[in-house]
Steps between C-alpha positions, in 0.01 A plus 500: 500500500784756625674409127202569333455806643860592440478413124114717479741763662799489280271510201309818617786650617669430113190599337509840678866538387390432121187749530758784649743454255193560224408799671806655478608429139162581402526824640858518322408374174516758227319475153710370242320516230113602408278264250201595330214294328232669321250198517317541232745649279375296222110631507596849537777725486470774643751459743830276476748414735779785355278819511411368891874473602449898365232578676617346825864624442567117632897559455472721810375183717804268428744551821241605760379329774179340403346549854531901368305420208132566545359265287124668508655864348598247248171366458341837535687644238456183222074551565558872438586395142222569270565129363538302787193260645684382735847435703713298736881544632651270742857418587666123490766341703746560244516880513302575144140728535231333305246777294248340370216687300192442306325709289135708373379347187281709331212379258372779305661840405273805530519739242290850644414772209707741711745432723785220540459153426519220809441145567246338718643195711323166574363708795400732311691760608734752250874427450673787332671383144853372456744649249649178445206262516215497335261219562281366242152537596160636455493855439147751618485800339240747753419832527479458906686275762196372622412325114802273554322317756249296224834409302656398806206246585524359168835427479521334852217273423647392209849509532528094490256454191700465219250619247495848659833589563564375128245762409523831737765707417328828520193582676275827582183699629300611285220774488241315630710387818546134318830263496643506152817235406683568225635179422823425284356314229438852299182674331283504757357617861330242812221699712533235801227761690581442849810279653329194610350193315826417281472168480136525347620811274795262384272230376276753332852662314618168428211397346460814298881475349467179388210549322669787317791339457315214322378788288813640506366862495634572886665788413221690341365607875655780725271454784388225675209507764478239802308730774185301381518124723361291202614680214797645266433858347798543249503824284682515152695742354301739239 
């Protein structure tokens, strides 16, 4: 019993040793070297790991103590960046300060009558444009901020159907207050009315190309109609 206790002792006693010695190089250890990972560098760039190190000045952090370095001003500072979703720095054993950043991803570019262009986010919210990225994505053309939000609607609800994102390119409000797409394929205009129902507005479209493509006379219409549920109104040109 009196050895057992000994040994339990011994092995505390070592244990505490090992946890002191921690302590103290951890509070010695300097940064040797700072490592950044823009997460999803391959979705959007916006931000990369080289124009961070600028932003940060990281140069400045190899040498000091990394108890010194406050790792939220860090954190503070990346989420200040127009770009940035999100961030998280932490230090490892070896001495290097991990940076690691994701980013906004915008989904449609608003285009106002007067005054600068912006993005809206998938939270809707507006992300200022890049000079050296330009995603490729829906564009609404408005006369106020508040039309975006019918454009934005669309787009999220069908940003995962193929047939629509093959097909908006450009979209609009127009006098009446409806949705308008103007779609790539060329020579014509889409009153979608309001945001919603897409699914049964893309079996109605559907339907009507590829009866006109049968015909092959598709591109003798510059406006076609879908604000009607059971119908397709599609105006030709003079």
């Amino acid at each position: 019993m009196i050895a057992r206790i000994l040994s339990t002792i011994l092995v505390l006693t070592a244990l505490g040793m090992v946890l002191g010695f921690a302590c103290i190089e951890s509070e010695t250890r300097r940064v040797k070297g700072v490592q950044v990972d823009v997460k999803d560098e391959g979705v959007v760039s916006f931000l990369d790991a080289e124009l961070i190190h600028r932003q940060l000045g990281t140069t400045r952090l190899e040498g000091e103590l990394m108890v010194d370095v406050d790792l939220q001003s860090v954190v503070d500072h990346l989420q200040a960046l127009d770009a940035c979703a999100d961030a998280e720095v932490y230090p490892t054993m070896n001495g290097v300060l991990h940076i690691d950043v994701w980013q906004r991803r915008p989904v449609m570019r608003v285009h106002l009558h007067e005054g600068p262009d912006y993005y809206l986010d998938e939270d809707g919210q507006q992300l200022s444009l890049d000079s050296h990225f330009t995603p490729h994505i829906p564009v609404m053309h408005v006369l106020r901020e508040s039309q975006a939000t019918m454009g934005y609607r669309f787009v999220m609800a069908t940003r995962n159907d193929a047939f629509w994102n093959a097909l908006t390119d450009q979209l609009s409000v127009n006098d009446h207050g409806e949705l308008v797409l103007h779609p790539r394929l060329a020579g014509h205009k889409i009153v979608l009315g309001n945001d919603d129902e897409h699914e049964h507005k893309k079996r109605n479209l559907l339907a009507f190309y590829r009866a006109q493509v049968d015909r092959g006379n598709l591109r003798h219409f510059k406006c076609i109609d879908l604000t009607y549920r059971d119908q397709v109104i599609a105006q030709r040109y003079p």
